[in-house]
N, C-alpha and C positions, 0 to 999 in steps of 0.2 A: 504494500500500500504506500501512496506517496504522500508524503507529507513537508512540504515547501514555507519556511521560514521567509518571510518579509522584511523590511523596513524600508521605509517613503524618508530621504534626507535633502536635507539642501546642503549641495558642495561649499562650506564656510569658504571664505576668502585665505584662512590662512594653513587649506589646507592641499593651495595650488600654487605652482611652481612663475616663472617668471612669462611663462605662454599662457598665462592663466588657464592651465592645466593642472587636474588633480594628479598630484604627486605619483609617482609608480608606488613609492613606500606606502605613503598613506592610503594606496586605493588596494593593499594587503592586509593594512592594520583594518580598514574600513570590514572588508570581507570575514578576517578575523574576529573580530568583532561582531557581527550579526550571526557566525557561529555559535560564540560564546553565549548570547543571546537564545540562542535553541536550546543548546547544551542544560543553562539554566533553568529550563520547565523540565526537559527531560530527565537528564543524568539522575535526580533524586528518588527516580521511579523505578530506576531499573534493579533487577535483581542479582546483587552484588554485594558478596560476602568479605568484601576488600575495600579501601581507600585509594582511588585512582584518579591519575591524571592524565590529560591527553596531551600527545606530541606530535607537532607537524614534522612530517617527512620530506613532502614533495609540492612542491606546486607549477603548475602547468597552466600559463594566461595565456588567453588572446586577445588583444584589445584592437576593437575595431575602429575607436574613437576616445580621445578622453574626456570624460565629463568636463566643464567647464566651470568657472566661477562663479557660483549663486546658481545653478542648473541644478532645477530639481531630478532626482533619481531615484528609482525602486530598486535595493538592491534586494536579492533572494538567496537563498542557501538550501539543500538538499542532500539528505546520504543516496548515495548510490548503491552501496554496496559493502557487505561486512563479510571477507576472507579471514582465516584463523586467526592472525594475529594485527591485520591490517584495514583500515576503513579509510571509504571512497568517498567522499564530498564535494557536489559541484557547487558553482556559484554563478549570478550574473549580473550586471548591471544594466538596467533597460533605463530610456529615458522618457520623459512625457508624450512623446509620439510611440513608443510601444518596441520601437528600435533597439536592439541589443547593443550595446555600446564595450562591455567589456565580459568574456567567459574565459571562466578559470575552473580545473579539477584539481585536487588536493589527495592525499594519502596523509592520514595519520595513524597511530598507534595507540594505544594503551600502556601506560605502565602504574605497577603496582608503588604504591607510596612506603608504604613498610621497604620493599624490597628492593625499588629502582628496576627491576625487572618487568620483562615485558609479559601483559595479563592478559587470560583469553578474554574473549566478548559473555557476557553476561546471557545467556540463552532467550532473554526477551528484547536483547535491542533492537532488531530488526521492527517488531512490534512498535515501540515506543521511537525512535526513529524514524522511520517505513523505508522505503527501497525502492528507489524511482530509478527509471532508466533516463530520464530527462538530458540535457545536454551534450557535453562531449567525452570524450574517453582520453586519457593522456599519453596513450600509447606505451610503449616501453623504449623509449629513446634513452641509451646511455651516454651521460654525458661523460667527458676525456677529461686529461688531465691538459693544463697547457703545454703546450710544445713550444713554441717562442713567444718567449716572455716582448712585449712594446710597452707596459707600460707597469710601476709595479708602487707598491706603497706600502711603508708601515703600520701597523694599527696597532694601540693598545686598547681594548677594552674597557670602558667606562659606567661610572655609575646609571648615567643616561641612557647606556644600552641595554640596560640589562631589565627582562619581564619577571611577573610573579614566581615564575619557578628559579627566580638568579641566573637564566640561562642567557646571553644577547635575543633579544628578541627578533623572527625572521626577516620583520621588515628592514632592519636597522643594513642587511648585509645589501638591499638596493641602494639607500643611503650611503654607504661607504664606496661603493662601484661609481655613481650617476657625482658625487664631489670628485674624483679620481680622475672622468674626465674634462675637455677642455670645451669651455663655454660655445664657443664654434661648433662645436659639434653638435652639442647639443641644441644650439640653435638650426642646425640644418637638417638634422635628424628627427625622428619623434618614434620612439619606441615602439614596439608592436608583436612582438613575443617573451615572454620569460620562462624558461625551463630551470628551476633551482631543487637539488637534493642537500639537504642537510645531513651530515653523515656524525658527527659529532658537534658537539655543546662547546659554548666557548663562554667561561665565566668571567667576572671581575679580576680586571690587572692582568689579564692575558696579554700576552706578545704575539702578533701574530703577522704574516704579510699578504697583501692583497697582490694576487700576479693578474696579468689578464694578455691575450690575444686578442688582435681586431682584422678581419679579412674584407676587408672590402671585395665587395662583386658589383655584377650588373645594376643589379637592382634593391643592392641591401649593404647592410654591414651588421657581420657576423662578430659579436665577443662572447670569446670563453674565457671563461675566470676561477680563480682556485681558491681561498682561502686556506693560508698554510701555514705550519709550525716546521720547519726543516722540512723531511719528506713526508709527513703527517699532515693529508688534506682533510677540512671537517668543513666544505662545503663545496660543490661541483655548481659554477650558472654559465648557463648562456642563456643569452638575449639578441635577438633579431633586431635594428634602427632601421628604417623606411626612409 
């Protein structure tokens, strides 16, 4: 059964960048966010004999336009799908003519609070959830590691990045990619894919370096990016520029 989570927002002004475009970051915390929103009617209902918390894995956008500044937006959220130990959530942002304007699939996990370990599914979530086939599917694209480093950066991890669980929050790692590059570009590009896996957690006072790739083609500009501690990656993105 399907059951499709809502909310009707207006794009606040300072939650869009210098094209008066809603942020790539914020338009993940935004998504985020109307999950957690479902999460909290739900989660209390299901039947689970544990303290658990949810962990994003993957996320998979396609943005066909970006919302704009003060443009009103329905954004939506739905499970897709619950495998052993992994769950499927799409997302989308339609705007006041009915127009899809941005879709994203998500994988997340379970893990047990006692143990840090990963939890199976409660035998009623699907129930209390439901199971829609709606939207897109994310494929199984894996993403590389970089091969030639063009352009690269330090980071240490900061109090400001870090979410509820003390982990950097996902959005925070478009933030550190989209400063990294150079304002020209971003003036003449505008984004229009994100594929990002989080492989590992990056806490307070970490050292870490941001590498990235950019292949210019015909009709795009490809970067792949690593977040890395020597040869220990804990985050694989590419993103597609138009």
């Amino acid at each position: 059964m399907e059951k499709i989570y809502s909310k009707e927002m207006d794009v606040a002004y300072y939650l869009t960048n210098h094209k008066s475009q809603l942020k790539a970051a914020n338009m993940l915390r935004i998504f985020t966010d109307v999950s957690f929103y479902q999460g909290d009617l739900v989660d209390h209902r299901l039947e689970a004999d544990f303290d658990f918390f949810w962990v994003l894995y993957r996320w998979h956008v396609k943005i066909h336009r970006f919302p704009k500044t003060h443009e009103r937006i329905n954004v939506s959220t739905w499970a897709r799908n619950f495998k052993k130990f992994y769950a499927y959530r799409g997302f989308d942002m339609v705007d006041s003519q009915g127009q899809v304007l941005v879709e994203a699939e998500t994988t997340w996990f379970m893990l047990n609070k006692d143990t840090g370990r990963l939890a199976r599914f409660p035998e009623n979530i699907d129930q209390e959830y439901g199971n829609s086939e709606k939207g897109m599917a994310a494929g199984k694209k894996i993403l590389r590691q970089v091969e030639r480093v063009d352009l690269e950066k330090d980071l240490e991890v900061e109090n400001n990045d870090l979410d509820l669980n003390r982990h950097v929050n996902n959005a925070v790692y478009m933030d550190w990619i989209l400063n990294s590059l150079d304002m020209d570009f971003l003036e003449k590009h505008d984004l229009s894919l994100m594929d990002i896996i989080y492989k590992k957690e990056l806490t307070l006072g970490q050292k870490v370096k941001l590498v990235m790739e950019l292949n210019y083609l015909d009709d795009r500009v490809e970067l792949l990016a690593n977040i890395k501690e020597g040869k220990d990656i804990f985050t694989y993105i590419y993103l597609v520029f138009k």
